[in-house]
C-alpha positions in Angstrom: 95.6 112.0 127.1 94.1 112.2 123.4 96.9 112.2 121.2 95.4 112.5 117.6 98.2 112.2 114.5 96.8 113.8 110.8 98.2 113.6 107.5 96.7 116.9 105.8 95.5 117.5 102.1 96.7 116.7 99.8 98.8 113.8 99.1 98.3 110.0 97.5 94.9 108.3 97.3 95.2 104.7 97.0 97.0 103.8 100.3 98.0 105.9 103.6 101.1 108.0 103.5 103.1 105.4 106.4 104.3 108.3 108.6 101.3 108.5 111.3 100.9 104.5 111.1 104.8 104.2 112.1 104.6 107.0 114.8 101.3 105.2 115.9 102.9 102.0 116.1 106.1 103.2 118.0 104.0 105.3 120.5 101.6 102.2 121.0 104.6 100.8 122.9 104.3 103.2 125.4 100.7 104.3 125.8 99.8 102.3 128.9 103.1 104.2 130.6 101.8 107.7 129.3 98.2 107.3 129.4 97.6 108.0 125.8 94.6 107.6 123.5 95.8 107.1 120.5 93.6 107.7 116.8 95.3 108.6 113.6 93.2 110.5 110.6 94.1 110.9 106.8 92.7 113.9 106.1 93.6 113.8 102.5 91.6 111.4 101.6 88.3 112.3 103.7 88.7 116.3 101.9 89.2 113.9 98.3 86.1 111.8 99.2 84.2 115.1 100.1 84.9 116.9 97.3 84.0 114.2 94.9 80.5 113.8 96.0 77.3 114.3 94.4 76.7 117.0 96.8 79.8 119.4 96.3 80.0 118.4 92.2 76.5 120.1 92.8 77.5 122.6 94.4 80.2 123.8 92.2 77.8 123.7 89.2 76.0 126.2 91.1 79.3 128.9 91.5 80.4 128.3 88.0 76.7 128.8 86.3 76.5 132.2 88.6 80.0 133.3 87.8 78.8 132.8 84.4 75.7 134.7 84.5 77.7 137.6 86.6 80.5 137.4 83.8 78.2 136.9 80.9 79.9 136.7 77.4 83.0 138.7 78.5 85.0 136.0 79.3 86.0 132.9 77.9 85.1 129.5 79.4 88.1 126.9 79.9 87.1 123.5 77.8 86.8 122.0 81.0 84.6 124.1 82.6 82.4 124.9 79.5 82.2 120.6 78.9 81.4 120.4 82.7 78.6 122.6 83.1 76.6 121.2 79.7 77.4 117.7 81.4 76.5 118.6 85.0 73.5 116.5 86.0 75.4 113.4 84.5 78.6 114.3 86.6 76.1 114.6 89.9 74.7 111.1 89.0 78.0 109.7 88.0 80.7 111.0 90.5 79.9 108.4 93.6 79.4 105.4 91.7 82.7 106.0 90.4 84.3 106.6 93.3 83.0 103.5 94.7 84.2 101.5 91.5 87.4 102.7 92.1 87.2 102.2 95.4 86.7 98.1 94.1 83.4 98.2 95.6 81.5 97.8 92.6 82.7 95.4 90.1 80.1 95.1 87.8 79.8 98.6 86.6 83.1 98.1 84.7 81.1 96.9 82.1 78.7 100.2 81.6 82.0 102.6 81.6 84.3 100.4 79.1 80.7 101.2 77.0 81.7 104.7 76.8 78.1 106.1 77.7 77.8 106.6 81.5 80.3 108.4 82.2 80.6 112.4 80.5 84.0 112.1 78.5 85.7 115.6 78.7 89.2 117.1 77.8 91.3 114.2 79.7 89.7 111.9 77.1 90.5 113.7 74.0 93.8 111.3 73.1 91.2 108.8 72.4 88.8 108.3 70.2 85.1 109.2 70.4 82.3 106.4 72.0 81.4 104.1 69.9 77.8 104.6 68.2 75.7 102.1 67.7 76.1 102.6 64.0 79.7 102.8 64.5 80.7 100.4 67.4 84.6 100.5 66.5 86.8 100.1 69.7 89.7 102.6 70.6 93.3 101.0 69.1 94.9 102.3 72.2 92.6 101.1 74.5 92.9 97.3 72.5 96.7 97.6 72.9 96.5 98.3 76.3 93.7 96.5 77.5 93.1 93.4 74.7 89.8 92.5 74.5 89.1 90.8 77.4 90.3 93.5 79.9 87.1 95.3 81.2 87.6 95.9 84.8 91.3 97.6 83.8 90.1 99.5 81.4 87.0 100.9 83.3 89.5 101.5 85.9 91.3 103.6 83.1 88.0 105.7 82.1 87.3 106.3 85.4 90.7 107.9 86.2 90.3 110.1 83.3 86.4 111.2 84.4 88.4 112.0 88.2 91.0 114.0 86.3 88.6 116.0 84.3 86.5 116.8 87.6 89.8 117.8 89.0 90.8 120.1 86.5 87.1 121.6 87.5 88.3 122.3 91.0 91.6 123.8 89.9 90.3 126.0 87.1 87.2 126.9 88.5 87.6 127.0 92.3 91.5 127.2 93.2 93.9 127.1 91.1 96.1 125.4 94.0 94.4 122.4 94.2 95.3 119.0 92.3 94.8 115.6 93.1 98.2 114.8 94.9 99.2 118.3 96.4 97.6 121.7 97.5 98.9 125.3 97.9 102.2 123.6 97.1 103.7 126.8 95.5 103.3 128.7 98.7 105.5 126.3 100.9 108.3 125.3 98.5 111.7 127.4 99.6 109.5 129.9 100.9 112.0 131.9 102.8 109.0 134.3 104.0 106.2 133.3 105.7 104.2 136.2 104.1 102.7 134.6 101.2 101.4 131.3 103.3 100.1 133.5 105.7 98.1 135.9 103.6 96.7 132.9 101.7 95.8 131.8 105.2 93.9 134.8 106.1 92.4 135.8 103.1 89.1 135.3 101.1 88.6 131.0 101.5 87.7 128.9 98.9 85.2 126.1 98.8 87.4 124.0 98.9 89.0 126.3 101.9 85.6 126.5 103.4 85.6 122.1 102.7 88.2 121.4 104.6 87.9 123.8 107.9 84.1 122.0 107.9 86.0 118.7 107.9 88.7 119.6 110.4 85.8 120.7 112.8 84.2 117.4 112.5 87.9 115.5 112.8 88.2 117.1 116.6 84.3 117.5 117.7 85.5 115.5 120.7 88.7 117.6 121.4 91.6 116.1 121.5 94.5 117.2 123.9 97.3 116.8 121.3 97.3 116.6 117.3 100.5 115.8 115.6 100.6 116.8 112.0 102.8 115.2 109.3 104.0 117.4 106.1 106.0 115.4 104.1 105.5 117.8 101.0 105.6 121.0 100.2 102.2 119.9 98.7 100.6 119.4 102.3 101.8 122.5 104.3 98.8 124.7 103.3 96.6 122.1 104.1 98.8 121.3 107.8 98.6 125.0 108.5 95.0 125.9 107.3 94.0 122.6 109.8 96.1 124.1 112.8 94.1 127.1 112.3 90.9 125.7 112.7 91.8 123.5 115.1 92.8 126.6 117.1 89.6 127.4 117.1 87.6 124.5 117.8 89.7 123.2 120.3 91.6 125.7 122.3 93.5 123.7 124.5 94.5 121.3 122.5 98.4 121.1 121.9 99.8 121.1 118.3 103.0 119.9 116.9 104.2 119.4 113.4 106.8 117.8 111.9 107.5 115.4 108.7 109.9 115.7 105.7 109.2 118.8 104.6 109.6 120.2 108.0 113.2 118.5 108.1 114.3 119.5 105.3 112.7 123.4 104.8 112.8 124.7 108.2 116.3 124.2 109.7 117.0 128.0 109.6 113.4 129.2 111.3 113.3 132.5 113.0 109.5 133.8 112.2 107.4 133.5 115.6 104.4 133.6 113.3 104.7 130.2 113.0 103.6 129.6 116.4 100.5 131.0 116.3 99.4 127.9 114.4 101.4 125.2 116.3 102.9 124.8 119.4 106.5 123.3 118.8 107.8 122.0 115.5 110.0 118.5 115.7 113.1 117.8 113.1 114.2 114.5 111.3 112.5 111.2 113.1 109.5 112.1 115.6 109.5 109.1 117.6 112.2 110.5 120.4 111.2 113.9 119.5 107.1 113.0 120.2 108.0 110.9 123.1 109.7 113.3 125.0 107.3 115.8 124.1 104.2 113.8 125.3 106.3 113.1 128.9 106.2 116.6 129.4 102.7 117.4 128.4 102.3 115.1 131.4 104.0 116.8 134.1 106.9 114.3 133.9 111.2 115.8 133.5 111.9 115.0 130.0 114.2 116.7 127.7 113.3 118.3 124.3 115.0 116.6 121.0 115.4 118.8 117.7 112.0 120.6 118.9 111.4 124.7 117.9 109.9 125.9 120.6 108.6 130.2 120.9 109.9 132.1 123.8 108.8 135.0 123.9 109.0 136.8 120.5 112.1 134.7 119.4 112.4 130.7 118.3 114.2 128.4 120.0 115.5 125.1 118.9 116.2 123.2 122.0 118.0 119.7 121.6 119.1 118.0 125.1 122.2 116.4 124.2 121.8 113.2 126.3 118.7 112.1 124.3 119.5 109.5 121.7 117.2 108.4 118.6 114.9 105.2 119.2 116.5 102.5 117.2 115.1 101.0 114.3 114.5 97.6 116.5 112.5 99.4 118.9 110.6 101.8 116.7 107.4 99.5 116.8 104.9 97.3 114.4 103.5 100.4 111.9 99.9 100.2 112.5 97.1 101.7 110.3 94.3 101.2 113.3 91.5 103.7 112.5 92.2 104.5 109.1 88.9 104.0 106.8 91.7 101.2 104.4 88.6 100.3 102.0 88.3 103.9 101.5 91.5 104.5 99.6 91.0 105.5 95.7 93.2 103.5 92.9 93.5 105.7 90.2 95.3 104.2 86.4 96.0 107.2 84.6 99.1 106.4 82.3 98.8 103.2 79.8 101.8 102.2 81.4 102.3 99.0 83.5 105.3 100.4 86.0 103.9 103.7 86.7 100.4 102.6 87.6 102.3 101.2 91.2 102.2 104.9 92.9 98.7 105.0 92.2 96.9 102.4 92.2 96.2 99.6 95.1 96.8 99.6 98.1 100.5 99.2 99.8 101.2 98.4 103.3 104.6 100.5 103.9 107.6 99.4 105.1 111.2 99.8 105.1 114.6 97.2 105.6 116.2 100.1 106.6 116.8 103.8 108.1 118.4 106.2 105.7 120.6 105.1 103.2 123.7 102.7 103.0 125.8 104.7 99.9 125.3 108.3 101.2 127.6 109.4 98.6 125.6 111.3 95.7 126.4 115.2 95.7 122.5 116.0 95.0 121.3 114.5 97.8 120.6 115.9 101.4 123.5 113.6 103.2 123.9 115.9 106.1 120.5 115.3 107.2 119.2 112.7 109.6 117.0 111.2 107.1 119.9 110.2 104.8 123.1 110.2 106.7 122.4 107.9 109.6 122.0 104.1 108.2 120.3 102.0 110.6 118.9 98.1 109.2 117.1 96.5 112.0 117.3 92.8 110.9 115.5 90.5 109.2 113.6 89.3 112.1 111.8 92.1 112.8 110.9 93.3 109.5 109.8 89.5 109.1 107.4 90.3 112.2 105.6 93.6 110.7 105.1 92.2 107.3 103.2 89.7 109.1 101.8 91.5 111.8 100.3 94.3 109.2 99.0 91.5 106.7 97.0 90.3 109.9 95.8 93.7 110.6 94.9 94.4 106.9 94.4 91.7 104.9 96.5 93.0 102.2 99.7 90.9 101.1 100.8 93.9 99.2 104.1 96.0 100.2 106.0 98.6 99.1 109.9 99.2 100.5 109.7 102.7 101.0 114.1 103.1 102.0 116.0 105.6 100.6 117.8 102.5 98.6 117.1 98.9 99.9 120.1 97.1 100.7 120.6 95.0 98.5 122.3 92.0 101.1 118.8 92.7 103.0 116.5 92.2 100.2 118.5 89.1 99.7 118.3 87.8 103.5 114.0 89.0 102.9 113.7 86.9 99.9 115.5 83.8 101.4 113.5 83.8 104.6 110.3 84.5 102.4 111.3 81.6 100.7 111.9 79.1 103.0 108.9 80.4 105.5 106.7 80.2 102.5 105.2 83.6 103.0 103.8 85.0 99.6 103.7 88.1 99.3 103.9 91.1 96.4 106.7 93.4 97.1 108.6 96.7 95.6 110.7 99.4 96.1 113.5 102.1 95.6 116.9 100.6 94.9 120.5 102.1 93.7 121.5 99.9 90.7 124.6 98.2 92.1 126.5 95.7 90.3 125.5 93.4 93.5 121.9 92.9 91.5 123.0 89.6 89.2 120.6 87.8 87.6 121.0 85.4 89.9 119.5 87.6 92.4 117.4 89.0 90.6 115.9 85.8 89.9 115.7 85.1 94.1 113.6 88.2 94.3 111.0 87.4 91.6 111.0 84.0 92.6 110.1 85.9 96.6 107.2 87.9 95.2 109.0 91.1 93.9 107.5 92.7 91.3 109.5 96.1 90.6 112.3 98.3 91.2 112.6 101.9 90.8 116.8 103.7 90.7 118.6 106.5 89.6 120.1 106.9 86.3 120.1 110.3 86.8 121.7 112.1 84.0 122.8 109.2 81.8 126.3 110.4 81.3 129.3 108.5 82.9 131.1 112.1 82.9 128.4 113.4 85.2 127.8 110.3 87.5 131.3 110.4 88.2 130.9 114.1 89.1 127.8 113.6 91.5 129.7 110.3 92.7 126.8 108.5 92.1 128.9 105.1 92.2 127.4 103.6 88.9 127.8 103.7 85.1 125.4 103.8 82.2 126.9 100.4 81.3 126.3 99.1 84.8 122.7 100.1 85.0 122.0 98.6 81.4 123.1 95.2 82.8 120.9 95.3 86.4 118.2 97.2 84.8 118.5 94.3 82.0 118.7 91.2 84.8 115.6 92.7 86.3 113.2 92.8 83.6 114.8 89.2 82.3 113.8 88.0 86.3 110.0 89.6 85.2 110.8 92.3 87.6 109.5 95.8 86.2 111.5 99.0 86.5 111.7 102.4 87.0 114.5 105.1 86.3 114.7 108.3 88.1 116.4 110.7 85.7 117.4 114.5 86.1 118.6 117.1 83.5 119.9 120.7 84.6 122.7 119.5 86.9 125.7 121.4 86.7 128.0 121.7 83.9 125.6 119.6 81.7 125.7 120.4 78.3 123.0 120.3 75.7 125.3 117.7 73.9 125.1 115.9 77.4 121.4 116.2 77.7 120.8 114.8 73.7 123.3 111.8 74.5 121.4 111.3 77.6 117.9 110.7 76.1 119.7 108.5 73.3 121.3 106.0 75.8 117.4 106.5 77.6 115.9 105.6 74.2 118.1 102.3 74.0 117.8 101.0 77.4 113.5 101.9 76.5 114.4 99.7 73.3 116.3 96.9 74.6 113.5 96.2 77.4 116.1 97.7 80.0 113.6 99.9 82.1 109.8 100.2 81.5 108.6 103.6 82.8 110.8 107.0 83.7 110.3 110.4 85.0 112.9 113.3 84.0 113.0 115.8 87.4 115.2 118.9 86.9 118.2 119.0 88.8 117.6 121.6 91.9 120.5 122.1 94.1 119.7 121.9 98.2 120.9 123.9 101.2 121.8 120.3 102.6 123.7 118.5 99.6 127.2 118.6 98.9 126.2 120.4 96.0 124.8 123.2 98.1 127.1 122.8 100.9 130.3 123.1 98.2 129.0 124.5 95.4 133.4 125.2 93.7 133.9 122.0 93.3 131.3 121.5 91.2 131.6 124.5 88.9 128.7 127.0 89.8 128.3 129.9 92.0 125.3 130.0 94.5 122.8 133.6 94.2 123.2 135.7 97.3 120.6 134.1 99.2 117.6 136.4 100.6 117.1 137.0 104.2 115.6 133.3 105.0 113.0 133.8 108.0 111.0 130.6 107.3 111.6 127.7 104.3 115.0 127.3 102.7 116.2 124.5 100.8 116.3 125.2 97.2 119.2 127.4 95.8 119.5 129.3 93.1 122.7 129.4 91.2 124.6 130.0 87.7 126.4 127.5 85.7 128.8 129.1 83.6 128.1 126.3 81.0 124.6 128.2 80.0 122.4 125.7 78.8 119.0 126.3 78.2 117.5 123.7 80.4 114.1 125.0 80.3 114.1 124.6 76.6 115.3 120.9 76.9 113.0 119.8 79.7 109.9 119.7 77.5 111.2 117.6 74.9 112.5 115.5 77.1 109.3 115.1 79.1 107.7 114.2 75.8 110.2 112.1 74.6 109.6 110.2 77.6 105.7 109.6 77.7 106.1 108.5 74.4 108.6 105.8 75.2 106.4 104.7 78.2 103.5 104.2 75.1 105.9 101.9 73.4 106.2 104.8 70.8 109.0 106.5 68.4 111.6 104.6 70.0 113.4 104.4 66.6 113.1 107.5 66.1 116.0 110.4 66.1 115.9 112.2 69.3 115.9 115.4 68.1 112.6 115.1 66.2 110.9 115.6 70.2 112.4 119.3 70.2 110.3 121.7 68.7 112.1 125.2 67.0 113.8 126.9 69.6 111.6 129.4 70.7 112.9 133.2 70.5 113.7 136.0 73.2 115.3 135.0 76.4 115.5 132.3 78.6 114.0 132.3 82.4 117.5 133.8 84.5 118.8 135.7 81.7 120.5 136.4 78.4 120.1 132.9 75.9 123.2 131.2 75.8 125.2 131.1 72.3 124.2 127.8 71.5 121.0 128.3 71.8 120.3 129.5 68.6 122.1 126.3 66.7 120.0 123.6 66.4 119.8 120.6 68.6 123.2 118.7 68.1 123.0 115.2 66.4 124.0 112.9 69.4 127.2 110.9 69.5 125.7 108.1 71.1 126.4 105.3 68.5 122.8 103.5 67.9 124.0 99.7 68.9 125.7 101.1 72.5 123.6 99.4 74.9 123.0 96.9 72.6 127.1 95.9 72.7 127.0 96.4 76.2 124.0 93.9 77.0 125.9 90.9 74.4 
């Protein structure tokens, strides 16, 4: 039996999205039982490296200079677009060469980009300033800050991000505006409760880049297989999972199709549109390795029950769930393999001037993980119910020991990234010890909580095992409101950890969120002042602000009194449900907030304005009426002063 497992367009470039490698690796342990032929395919990726070609940068030229000539002079061209198409030979000549040099298959051409005359600069480049002449051969400042003088591979690397991003914007402004570099269609899966809008997009008019991907699908199962298993982690990948399905439908008749992945976990736990199923065969929830297994056993003619798999009977959907199946422990899950995918292939993109953030893009990461959901379980925004969260399951430090070095083998690559929910921190220290004393170098990272359990001390064993950063949730910055969505730490805490890391050389990342409920703009300003002083003090290195979205699965959603709001009537859900509208009698204007807070943010990333007052990143508040209704009062005051004192986290740190 040909069992093919995809991860569809479009999701990260530098290194493979883990979940076919793990299902791949678990299912190896059974193939000789079932008969199975296993191959695994990243489809984002090939559609990326497609797309990006000489060929189809040609042939995009050519639709943009007809629209033109159709449109003539009574519409306006987008800067990118108009840059593009004076620049369009050199972007034919250009586009592979960089792609391979970002590919790290080319070295030596570092040397003609950091020259600023190969490659055509457009919009993306316009923070910096213009090429040097040879009359005026002055180098960029923030390119010297970044890169010293010295730095020519990195800072190529840099340029020829920027030249990707401004092709990019090409594709979305000129082709479809649903495509970007890390996510496609994603609009028309997220809390979709009707299938309507996916589907139309589906069967309407294709795009190129439509038209791209079906050709690429076709050539992904020219030999049919008799089973594809699609991943959709993201909201980002479900037009691309679906829009595969449909081709493969075609091209392959018989073939069997399941899907399943994160997004499928956490969207589609109320499905009842059959529709569905005239793309796939069954949909599996939470971890595929029973749910697959079982699956596959029946495909060949054996008894096996189905786990937490939709199935169609019939106009109606099913969800069938035989209680006497259990989950495969972590133990016997499997060594993740990434056999058959093209790893030299994978694109590392640097397109922030920032040393933490460059990790989720560029390099490649072997994936793995100390354990199975997440030890704490407690945090009122997150999706505890759910498999994915709720059931905690650490394996041991032997076998994790035995896929680190079982994938460095298959790889090459000494690089890893601890994709948990929130590493234990007694199992990082029981990794570090026995990387110690087995003397296995390696480069590690991943997503923590920032327990009081991280002491210099061991935060000092970690570095001194090969890790190199830590990303965590600070979340709102406001002890009032960590209490609230009993996150278990306090701003004080986190300024300690975060501080005993970056003293250890370990770089870090905060995850923070505005908008949750009862936050106050006063909350929000005192927030991004205790942010500024942990940027100031050298607590935390890079950030992202996401706003606050409360989840059909969270405690939040699930008990949405105690925490003050009251959740919107929902709509009649037929397909994706997850987020919830809902009013917070507080009435903030979030929407107003988030942007100042976003550029507060990249700024403090760039080393920049962190002396300066927070309120000088608000612009005037903007008049008429907020998104959801009437502006609050406050709204029209200015932005409060904060009552953060200056020296806080400075007291707290001495």
């Amino acid at each position: 039996m040909r069992v093919l497992l995809v991860t569809p367009p479009m999701i990260q470039l530098n290194t493979p999205y883990p979940a076919t490698a793990y299902l791949m690796g678990f299912l190896r342990l059974h193939a000789a039982d079932l008969g199975l032929e296993l191959t695994q395919a990243d489809a984002s990726l090939t559609l990326f490296l497609r797309l990006f070609s000489a060929p189809l940068v040609a042939r995009i030229a050519d639709v943009l200079r007809q629209r033109a000539r159709i449109t003539g002079r009574r519409a306006p061209v987008p800067p990118p677009i108009a840059h593009f198409l004076r620049h369009a030979r050199q972007y034919v000549d250009t586009v592979e060469p960089a792609i391979r040099f970002l590919q790290r298959r080319d070295p030596s051409l570092a040397f003609r980009i950091v020259g600023r005359a190969f490659l055509p600069e457009g919009p993306r480049f316009g923070h910096l300033s213009p090429p040097p002449t040879p009359e005026h051969a002055a180098l960029d400042e923030q390119l010297l800050s970044a890169f010293g003088t010295l730095g020519t591979t990195e800072q190529a690397r840099y340029l020829a991000s920027l030249y990707i991003d401004d092709l990019a914007d090409v594709w979305r402004i000129g082709i479809d505006p649903r495509f970007e570099l890390s996510r496609y269609g994603e609009r028309l899966a997220a809390s979709a409760t009707s299938f309507d809008l996916l589907h139309e997009a589906l069967t309407g008019e294709p795009t190129l880049i439509d038209t791209t991907l079906d050709e690429l699908t076709r050539e992904l199962v020219a030999q049919p297989p008799e089973v594809v298993a699609v991943t959709a982690p993201f909201p980002g990948n479900v037009y691309g999972a679906f829009r595969m399905a449909r081709t493969i439908r075609a091209a392959a008749p018989k073939a069997t199709l399941i899907l399943g992945g994160g997004w499928v976990n956490t969207e589609l736990r109320a499905l009842r549109d059959p529709r569905i199923f005239d793309y796939f065969d069954y949909l599996t929830l939470d971890d595929g390795e029973r749910p697959v297994l079982n699956l596959l056993t029946r495909l060949r003619g054996r008894p096996a029950g189905l786990v937490r798999t939709y199935v169609r009977k019939g106009r109606e959907v099913t969800l069938e769930n035989d209680p006497t199946q259990h989950d495969i422990p972590q133990r016997d899950t499997g060594i993740p393999t990434y056999e058959g995918l093209p790893l030299g292939d994978y694109v590392s993109v640097m397109e922030m001037l920032n040393p933490m953030h460059r990790f989720w893009s560029d390099g490649r990461w072997n994936k793995i993980t100390l354990a199975h959901g997440c030890y704490w379980k407690k945090c009122s925004f997150c999706d505890v119910s759910l498999d994915y969260i709720g059931r905690y399951d650490r394996p041991g430090e032997d076998i994790v020991l035995e896929r680190i070095r079982a994938l460095i083998t298959e790889t090459g690559e000494t690089g890893f990234h601890l994709v948990d929910e929130a590493a234990p921190p007694a199992g990082m220290r029981a990794l570090a010890r026995r990387l110690i004393d087995e003397k296995l170098s390696i480069t590690w990272w991943g997503n923590i909580r920032f327990e009081k359990t991280f002491t210099p001390e061991l935060c000092g064993l970690l570095a001194a095992a090969g890790c190199v950063a830590v990303s965590g949730g600070l979340e709102v910055a406001s002890n009032r409101l960590l209490k609230l969505m009993q996150k278990g730490v306090t701003v004080e805490q986190v300024a300690r950890v975060t501080r005993a890391f970056s003293d250890a050389g370990i770089m870090v990342h905060a995850y923070l969120m505005y908008g949750f409920p009862t936050e106050t703009t006063q909350d929000t300003i005192d927030a991004l002042e205790r942010v500024r002083q942990l940027f100031a003090a050298g607590c935390i290195q890079s950030a992202y602000w996401h706003r606050f979205a409360a989840t059909a699965h969270s405690p939040i959603g699930l008990h949405p009194e105690k925490y003050g709001i009251t959740l919107r009537p929902p709509r009649d859900v037929t397909f994706a449900h997850n987020d919830i509208e809902f009013d917070d009698p507080v009435g903030t204007d979030h929407d107003f907030l988030g942007s100042g807070l976003r550029k507060a943010l990249y700024n403090y990333m760039h080393g920049v304005g962190l002396d300066a007052d927070v309120r000088e990143w608000f612009e005037s508040r903007p008049a008429g009426k907020p998104r959801g209704g009437r502006r609050p009062r406050d709204a029209q005051r200015s932005i409060p002063i904060t009552t953060v004192p200056r020296d806080l986290i400075e007291r707290v740190l001495s």
